[in-house]
mmCIF file of the N, C-alpha and C atoms, coordinates in Angstrom:
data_MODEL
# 
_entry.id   MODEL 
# 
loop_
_atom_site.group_PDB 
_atom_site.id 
_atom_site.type_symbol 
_atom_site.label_atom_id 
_atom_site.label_alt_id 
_atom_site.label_comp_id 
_atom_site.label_asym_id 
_atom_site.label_entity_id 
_atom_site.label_seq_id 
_atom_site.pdbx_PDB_ins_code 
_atom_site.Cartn_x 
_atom_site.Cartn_y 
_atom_site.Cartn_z 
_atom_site.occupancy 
_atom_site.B_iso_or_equiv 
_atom_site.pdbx_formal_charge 
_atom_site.auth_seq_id 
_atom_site.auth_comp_id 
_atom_site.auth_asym_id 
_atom_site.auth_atom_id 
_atom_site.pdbx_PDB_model_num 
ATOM 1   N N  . UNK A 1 1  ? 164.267 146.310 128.976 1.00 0.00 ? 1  UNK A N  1 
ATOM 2   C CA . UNK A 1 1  ? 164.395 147.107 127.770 1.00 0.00 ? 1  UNK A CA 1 
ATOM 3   C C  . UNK A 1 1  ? 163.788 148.480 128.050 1.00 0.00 ? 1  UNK A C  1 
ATOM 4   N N  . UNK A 1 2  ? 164.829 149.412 127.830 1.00 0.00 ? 2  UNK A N  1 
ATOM 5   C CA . UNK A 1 2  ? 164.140 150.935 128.003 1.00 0.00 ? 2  UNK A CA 1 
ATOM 6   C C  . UNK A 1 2  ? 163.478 151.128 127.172 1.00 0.00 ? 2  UNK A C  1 
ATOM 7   N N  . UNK A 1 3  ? 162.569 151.867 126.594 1.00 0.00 ? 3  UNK A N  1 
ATOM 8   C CA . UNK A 1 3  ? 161.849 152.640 125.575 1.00 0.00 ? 3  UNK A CA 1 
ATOM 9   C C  . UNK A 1 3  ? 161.595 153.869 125.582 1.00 0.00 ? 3  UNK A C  1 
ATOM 10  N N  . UNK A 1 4  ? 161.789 154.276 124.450 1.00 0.00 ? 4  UNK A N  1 
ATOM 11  C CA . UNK A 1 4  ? 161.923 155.978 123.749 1.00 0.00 ? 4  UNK A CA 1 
ATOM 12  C C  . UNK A 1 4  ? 160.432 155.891 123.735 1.00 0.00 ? 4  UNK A C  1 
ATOM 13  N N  . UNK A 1 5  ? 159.762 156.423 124.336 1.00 0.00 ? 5  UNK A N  1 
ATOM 14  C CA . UNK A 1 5  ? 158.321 156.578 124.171 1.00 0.00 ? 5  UNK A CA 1 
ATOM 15  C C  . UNK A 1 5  ? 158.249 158.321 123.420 1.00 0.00 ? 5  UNK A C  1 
ATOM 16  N N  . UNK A 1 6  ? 157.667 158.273 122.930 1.00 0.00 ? 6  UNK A N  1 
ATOM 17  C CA . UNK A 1 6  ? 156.565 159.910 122.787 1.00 0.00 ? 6  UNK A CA 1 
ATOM 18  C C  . UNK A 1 6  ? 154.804 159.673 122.695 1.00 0.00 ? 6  UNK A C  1 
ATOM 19  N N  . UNK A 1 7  ? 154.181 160.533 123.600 1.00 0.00 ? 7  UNK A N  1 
ATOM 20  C CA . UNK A 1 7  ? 152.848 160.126 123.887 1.00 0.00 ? 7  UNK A CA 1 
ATOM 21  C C  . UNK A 1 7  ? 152.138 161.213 122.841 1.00 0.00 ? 7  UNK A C  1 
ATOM 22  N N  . UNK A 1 8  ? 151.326 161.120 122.609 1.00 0.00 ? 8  UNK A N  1 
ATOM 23  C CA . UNK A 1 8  ? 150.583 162.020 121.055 1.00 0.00 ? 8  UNK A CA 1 
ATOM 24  C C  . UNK A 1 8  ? 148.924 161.966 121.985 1.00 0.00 ? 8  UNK A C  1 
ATOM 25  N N  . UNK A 1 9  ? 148.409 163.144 122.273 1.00 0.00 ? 9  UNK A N  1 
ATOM 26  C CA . UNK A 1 9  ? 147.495 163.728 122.763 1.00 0.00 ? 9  UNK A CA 1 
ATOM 27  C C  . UNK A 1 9  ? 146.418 164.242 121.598 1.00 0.00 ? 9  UNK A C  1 
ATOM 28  N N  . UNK A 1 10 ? 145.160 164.648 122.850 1.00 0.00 ? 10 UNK A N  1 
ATOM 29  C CA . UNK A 1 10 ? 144.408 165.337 121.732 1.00 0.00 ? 10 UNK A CA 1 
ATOM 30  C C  . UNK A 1 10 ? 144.620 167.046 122.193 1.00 0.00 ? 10 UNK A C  1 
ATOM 31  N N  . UNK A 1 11 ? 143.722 167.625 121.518 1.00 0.00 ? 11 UNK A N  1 
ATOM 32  C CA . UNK A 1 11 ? 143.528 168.832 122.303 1.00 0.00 ? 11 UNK A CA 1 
ATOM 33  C C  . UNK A 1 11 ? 143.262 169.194 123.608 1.00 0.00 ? 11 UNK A C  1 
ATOM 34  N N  . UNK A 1 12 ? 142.542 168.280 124.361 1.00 0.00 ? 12 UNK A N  1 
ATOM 35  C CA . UNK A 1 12 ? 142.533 168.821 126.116 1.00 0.00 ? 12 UNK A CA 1 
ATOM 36  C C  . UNK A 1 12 ? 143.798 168.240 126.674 1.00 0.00 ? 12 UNK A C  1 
ATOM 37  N N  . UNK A 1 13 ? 144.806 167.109 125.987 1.00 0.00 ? 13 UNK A N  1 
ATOM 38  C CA . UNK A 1 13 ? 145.845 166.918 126.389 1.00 0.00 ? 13 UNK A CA 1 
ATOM 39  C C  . UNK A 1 13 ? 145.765 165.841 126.940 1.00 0.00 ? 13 UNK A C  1 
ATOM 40  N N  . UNK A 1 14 ? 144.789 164.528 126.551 1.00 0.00 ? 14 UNK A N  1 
ATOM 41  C CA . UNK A 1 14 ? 144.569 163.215 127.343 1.00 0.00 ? 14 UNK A CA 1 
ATOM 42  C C  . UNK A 1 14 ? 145.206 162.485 126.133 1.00 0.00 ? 14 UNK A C  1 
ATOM 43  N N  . UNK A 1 15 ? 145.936 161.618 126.731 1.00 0.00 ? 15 UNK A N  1 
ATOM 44  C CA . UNK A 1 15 ? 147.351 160.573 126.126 1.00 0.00 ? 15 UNK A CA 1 
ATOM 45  C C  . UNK A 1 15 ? 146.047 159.615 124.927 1.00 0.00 ? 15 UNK A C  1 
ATOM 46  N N  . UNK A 1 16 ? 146.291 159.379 123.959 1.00 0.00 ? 16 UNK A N  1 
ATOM 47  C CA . UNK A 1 16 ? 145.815 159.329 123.013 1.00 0.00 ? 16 UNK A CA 1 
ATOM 48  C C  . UNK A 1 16 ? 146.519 157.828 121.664 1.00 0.00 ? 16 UNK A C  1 
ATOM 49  N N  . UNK A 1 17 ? 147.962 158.308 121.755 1.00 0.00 ? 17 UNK A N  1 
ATOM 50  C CA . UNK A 1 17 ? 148.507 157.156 121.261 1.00 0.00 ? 17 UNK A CA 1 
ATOM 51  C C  . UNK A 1 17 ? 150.254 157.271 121.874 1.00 0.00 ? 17 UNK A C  1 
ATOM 52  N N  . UNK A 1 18 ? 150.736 156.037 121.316 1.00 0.00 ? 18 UNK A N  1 
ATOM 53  C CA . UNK A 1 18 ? 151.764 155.989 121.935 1.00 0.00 ? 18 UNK A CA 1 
ATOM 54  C C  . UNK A 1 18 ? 153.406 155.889 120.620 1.00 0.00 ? 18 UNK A C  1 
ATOM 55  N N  . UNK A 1 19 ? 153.716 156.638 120.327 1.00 0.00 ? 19 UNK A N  1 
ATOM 56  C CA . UNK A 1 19 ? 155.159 156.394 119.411 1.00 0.00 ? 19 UNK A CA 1 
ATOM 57  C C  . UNK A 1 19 ? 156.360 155.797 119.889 1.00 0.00 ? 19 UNK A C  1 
ATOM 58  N N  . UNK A 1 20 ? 156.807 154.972 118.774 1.00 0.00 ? 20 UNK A N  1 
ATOM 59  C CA . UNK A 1 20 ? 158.523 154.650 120.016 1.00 0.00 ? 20 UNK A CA 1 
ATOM 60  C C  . UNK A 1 20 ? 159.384 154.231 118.294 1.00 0.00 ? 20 UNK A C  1 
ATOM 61  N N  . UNK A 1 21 ? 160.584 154.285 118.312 1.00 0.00 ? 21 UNK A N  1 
ATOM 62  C CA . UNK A 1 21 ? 161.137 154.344 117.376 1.00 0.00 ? 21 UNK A CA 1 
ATOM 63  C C  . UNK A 1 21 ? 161.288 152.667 116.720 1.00 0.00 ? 21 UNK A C  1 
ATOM 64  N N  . UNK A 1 22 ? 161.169 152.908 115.307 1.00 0.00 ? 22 UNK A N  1 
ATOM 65  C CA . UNK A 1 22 ? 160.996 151.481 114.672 1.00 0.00 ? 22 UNK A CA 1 
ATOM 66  C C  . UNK A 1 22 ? 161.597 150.562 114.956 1.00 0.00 ? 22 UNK A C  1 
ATOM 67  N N  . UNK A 1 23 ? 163.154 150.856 115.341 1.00 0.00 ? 23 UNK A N  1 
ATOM 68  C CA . UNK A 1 23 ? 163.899 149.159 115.557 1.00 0.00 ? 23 UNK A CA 1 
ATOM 69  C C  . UNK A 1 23 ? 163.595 148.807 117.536 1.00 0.00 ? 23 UNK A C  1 
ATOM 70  N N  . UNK A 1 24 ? 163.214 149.851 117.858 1.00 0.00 ? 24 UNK A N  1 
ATOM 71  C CA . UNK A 1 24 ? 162.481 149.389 119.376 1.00 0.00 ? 24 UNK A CA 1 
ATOM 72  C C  . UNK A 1 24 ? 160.835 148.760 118.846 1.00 0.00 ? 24 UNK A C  1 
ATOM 73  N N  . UNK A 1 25 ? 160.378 148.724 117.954 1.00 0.00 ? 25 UNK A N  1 
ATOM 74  C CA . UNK A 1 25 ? 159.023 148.362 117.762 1.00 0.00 ? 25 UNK A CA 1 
ATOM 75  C C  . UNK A 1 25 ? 159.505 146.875 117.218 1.00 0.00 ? 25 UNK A C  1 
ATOM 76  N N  . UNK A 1 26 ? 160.445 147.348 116.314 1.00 0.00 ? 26 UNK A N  1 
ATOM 77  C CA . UNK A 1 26 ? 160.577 145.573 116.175 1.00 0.00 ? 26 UNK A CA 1 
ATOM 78  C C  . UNK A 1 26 ? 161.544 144.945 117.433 1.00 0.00 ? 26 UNK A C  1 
ATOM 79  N N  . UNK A 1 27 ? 161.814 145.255 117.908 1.00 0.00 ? 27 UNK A N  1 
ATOM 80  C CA . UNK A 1 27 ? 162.384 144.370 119.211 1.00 0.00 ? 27 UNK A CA 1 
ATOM 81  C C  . UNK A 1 27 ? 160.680 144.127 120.372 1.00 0.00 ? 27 UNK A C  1 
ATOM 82  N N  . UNK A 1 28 ? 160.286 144.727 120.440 1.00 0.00 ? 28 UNK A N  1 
ATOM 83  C CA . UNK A 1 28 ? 158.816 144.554 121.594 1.00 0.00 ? 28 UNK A CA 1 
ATOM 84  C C  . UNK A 1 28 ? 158.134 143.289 120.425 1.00 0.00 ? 28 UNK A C  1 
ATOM 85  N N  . UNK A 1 29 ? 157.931 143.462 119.418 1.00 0.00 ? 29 UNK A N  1 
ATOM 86  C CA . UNK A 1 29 ? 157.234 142.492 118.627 1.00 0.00 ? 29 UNK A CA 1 
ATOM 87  C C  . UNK A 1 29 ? 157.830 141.284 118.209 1.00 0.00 ? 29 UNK A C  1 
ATOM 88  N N  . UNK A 1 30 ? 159.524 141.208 118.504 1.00 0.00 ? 30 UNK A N  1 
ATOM 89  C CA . UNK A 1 30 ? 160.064 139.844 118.728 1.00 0.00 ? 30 UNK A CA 1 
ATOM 90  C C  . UNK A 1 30 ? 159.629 139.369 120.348 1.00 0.00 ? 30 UNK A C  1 
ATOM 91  N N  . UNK A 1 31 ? 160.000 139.962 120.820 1.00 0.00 ? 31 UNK A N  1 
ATOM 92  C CA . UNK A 1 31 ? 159.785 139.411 121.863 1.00 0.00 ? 31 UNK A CA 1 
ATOM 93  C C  . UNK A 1 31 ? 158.843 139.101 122.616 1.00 0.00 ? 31 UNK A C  1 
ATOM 94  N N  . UNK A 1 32 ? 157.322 139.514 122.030 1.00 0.00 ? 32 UNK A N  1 
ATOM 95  C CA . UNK A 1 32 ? 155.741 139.069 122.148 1.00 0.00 ? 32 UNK A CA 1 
ATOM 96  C C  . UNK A 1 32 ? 156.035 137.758 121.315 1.00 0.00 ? 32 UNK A C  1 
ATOM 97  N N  . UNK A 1 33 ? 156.255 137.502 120.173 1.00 0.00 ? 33 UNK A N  1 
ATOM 98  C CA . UNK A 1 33 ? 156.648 136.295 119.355 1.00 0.00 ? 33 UNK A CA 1 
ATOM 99  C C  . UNK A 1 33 ? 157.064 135.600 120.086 1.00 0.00 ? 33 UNK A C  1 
ATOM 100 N N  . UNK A 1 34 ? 157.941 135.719 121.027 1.00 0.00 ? 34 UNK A N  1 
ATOM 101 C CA . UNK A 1 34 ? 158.722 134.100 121.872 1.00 0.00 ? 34 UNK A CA 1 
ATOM 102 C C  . UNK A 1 34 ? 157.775 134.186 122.570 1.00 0.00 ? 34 UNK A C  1 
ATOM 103 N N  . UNK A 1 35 ? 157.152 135.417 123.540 1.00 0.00 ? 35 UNK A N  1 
ATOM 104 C CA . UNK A 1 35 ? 156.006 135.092 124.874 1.00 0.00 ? 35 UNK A CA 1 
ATOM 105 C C  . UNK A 1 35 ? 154.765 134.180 124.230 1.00 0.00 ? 35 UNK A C  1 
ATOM 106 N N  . UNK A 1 36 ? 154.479 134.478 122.780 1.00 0.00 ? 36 UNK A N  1 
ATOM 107 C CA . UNK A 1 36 ? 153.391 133.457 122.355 1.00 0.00 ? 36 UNK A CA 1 
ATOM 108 C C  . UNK A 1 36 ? 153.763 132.221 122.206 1.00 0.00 ? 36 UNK A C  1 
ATOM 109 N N  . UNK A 1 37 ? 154.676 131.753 121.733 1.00 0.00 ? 37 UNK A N  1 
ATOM 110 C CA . UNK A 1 37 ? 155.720 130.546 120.884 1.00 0.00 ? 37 UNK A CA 1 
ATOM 111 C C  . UNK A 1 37 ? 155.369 129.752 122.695 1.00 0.00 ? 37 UNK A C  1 
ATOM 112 N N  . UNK A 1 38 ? 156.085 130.553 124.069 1.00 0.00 ? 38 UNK A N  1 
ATOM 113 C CA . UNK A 1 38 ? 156.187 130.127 125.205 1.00 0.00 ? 38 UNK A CA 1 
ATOM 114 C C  . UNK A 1 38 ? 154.992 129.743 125.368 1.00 0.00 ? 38 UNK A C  1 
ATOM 115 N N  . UNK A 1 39 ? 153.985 130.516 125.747 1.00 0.00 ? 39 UNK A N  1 
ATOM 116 C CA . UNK A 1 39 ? 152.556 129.898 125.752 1.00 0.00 ? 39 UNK A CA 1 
ATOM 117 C C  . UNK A 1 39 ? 151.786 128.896 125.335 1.00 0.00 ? 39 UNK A C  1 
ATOM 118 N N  . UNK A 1 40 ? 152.023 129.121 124.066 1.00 0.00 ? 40 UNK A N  1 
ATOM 119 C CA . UNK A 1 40 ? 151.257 128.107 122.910 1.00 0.00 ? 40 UNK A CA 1 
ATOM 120 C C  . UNK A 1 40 ? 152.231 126.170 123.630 1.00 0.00 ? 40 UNK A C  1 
ATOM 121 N N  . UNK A 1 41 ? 153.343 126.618 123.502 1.00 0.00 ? 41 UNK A N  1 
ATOM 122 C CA . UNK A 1 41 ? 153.719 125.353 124.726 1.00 0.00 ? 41 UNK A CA 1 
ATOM 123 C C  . UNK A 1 41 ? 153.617 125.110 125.612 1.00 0.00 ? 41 UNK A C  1 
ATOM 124 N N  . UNK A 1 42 ? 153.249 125.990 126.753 1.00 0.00 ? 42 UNK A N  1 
ATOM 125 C CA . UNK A 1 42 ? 152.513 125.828 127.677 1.00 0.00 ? 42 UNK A CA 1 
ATOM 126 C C  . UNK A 1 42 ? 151.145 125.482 127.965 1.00 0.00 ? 42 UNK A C  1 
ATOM 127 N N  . UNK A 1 43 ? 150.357 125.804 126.525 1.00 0.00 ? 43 UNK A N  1 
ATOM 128 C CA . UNK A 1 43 ? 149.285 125.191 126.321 1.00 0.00 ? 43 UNK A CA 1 
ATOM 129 C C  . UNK A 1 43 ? 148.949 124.309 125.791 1.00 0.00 ? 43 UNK A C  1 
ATOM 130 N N  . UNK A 1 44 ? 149.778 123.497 124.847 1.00 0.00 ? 44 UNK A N  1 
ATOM 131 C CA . UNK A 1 44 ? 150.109 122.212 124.354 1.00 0.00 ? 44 UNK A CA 1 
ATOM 132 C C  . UNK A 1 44 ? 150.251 121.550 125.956 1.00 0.00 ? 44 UNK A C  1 
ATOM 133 N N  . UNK A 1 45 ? 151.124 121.836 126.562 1.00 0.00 ? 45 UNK A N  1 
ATOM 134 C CA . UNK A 1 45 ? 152.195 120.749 127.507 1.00 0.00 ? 45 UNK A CA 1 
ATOM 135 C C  . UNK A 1 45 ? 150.763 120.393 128.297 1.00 0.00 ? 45 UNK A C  1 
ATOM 136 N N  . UNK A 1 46 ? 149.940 121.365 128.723 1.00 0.00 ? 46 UNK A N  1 
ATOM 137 C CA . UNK A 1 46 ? 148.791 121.186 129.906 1.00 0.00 ? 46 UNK A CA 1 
ATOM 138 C C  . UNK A 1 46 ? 148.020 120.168 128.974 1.00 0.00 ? 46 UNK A C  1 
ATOM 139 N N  . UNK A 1 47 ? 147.452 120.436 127.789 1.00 0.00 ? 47 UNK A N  1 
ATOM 140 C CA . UNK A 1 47 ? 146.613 119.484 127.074 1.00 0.00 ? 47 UNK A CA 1 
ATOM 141 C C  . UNK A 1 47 ? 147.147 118.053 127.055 1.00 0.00 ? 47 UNK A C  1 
ATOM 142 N N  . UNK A 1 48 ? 148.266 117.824 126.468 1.00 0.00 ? 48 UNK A N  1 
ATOM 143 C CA . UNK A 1 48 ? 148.889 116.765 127.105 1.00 0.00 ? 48 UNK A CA 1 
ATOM 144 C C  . UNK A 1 48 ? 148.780 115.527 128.452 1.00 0.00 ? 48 UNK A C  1 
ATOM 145 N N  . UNK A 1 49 ? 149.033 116.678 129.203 1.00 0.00 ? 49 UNK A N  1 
ATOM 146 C CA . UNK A 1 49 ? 148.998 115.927 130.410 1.00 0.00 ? 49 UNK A CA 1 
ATOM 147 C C  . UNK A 1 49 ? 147.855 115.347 130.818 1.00 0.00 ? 49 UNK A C  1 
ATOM 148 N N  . UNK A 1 50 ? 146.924 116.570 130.501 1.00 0.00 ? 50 UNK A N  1 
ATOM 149 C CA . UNK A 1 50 ? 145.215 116.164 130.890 1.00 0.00 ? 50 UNK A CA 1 
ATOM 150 C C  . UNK A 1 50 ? 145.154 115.049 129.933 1.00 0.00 ? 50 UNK A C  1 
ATOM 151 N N  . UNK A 1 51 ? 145.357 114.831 128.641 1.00 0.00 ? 51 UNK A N  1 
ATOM 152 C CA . UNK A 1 51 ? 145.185 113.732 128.145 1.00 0.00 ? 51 UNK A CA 1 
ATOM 153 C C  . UNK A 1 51 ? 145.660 112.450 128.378 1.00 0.00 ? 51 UNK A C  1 
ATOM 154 N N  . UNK A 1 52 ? 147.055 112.646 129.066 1.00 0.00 ? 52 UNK A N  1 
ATOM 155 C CA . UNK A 1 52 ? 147.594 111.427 129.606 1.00 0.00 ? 52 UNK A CA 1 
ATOM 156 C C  . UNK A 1 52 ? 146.647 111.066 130.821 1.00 0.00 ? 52 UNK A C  1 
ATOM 157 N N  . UNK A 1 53 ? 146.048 111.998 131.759 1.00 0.00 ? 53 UNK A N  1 
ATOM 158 C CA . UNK A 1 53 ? 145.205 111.723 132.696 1.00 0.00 ? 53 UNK A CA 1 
ATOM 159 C C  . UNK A 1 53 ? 144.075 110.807 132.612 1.00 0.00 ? 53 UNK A C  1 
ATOM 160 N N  . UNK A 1 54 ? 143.185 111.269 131.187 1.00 0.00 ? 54 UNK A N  1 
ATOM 161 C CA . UNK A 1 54 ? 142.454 110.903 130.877 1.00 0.00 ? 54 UNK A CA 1 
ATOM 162 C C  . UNK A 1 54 ? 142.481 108.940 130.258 1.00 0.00 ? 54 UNK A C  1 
ATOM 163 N N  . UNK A 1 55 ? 143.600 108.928 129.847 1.00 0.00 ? 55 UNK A N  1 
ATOM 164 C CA . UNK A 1 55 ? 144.138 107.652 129.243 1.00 0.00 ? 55 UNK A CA 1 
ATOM 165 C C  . UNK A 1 55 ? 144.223 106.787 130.468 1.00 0.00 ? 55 UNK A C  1 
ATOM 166 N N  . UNK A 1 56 ? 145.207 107.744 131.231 1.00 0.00 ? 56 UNK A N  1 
ATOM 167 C CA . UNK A 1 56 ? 145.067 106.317 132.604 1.00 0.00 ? 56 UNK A CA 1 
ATOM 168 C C  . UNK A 1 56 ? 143.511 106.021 133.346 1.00 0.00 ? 56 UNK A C  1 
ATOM 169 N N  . UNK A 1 57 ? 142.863 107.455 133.216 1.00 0.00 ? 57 UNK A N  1 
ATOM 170 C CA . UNK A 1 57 ? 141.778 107.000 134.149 1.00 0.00 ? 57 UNK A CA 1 
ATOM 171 C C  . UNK A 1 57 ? 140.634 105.811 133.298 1.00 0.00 ? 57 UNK A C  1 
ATOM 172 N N  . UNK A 1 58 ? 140.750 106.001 132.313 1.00 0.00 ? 58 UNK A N  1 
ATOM 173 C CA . UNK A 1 58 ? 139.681 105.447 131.336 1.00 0.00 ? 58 UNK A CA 1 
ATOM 174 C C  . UNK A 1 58 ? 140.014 103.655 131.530 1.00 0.00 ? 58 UNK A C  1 
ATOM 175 N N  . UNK A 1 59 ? 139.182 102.821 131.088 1.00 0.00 ? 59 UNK A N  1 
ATOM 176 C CA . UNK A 1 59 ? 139.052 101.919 130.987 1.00 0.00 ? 59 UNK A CA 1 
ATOM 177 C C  . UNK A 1 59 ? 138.161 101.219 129.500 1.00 0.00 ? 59 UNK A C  1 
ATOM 178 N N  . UNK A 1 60 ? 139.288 99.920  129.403 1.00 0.00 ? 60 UNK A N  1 
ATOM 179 C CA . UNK A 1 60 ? 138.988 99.406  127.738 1.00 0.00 ? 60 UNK A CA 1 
ATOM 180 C C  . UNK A 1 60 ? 140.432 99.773  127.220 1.00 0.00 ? 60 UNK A C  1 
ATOM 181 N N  . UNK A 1 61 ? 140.170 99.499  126.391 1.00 0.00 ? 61 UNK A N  1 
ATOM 182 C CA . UNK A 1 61 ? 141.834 100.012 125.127 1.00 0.00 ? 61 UNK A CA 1 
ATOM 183 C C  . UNK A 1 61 ? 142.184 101.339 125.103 1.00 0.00 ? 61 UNK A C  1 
ATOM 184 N N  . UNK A 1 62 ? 143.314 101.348 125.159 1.00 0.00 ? 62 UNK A N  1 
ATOM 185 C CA . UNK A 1 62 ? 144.298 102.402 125.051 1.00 0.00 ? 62 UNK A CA 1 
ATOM 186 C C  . UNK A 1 62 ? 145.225 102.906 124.110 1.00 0.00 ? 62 UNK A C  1 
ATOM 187 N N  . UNK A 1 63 ? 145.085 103.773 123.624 1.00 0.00 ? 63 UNK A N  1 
ATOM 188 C CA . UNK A 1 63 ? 146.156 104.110 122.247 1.00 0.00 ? 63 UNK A CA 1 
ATOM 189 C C  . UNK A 1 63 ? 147.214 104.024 122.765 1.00 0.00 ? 63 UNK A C  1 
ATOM 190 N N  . UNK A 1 64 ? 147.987 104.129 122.000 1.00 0.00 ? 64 UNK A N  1 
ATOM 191 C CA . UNK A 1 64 ? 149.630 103.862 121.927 1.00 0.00 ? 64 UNK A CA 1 
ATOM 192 C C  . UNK A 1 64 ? 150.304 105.365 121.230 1.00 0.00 ? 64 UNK A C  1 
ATOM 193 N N  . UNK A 1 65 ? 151.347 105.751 121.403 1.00 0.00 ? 65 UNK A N  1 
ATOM 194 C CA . UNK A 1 65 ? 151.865 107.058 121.341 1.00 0.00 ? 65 UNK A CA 1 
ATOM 195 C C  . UNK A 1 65 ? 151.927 107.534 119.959 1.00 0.00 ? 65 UNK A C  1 
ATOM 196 N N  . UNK A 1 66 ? 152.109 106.019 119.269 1.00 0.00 ? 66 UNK A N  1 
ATOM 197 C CA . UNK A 1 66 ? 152.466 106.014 117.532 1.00 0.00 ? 66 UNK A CA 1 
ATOM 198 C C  . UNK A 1 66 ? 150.919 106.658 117.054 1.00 0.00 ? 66 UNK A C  1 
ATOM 199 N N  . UNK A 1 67 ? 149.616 105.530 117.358 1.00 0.00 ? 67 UNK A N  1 
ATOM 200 C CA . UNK A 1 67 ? 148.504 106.389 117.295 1.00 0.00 ? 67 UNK A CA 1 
ATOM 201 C C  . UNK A 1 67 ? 147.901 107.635 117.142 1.00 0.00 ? 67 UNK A C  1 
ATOM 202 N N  . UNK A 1 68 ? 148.465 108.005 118.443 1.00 0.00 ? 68 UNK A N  1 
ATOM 203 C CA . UNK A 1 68 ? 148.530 109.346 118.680 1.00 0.00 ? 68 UNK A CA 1 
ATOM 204 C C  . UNK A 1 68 ? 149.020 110.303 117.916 1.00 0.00 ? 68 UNK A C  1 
ATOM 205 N N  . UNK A 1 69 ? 150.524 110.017 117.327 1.00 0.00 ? 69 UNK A N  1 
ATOM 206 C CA . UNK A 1 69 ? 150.964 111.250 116.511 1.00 0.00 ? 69 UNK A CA 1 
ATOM 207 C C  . UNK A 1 69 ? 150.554 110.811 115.220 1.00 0.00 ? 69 UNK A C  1 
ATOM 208 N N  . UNK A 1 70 ? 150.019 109.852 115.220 1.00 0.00 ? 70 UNK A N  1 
ATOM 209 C CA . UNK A 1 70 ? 149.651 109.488 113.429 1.00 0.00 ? 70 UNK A CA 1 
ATOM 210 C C  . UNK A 1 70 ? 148.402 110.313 113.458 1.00 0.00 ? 70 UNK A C  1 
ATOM 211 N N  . UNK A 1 71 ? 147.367 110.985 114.305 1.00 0.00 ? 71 UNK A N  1 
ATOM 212 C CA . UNK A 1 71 ? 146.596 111.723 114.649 1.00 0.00 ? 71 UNK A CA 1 
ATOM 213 C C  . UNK A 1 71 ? 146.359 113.190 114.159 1.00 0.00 ? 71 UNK A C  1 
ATOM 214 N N  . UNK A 1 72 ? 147.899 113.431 114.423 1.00 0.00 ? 72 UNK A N  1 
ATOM 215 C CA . UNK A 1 72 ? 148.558 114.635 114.362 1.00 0.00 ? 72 UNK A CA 1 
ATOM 216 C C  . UNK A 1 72 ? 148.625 115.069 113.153 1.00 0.00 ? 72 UNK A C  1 
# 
């Protein structure tokens, strides 16, 4: 994705803030929305697993999956 940038300075001329036109602002802020949405499942999926880890390594009783999402 290209972007229309305009950079907004101060007086000695050091870059200060950054402008870009509104329907490019809402396209960068959809598409941080899926990179989080992606993550946040990627950080579910790891918790997961470590928990399945944890289930096999353990010893004594074991929940069952129904358990689990009744949890939820």
């Amino acid at each position: 994705m290209k972007l229309e940038l305009a950079y907004v300075t101060d007086t000695k001329g050091r870059p200060k803030m950054v402008q870009l036109p509104i329907s490019q602002w809402k396209r960068v802020v959809s598409k941080l929305e899926k990179y989080e949405q992606v993550l946040k499942l990627k950080e579910d999926l790891e918790e997961a697993f470590t928990q399945v880890e944890i289930m096999k390594a353990a010893k004594g009783k074991k929940k069952t999956l129904s358990s689990i999402i009744n949890e939820l």
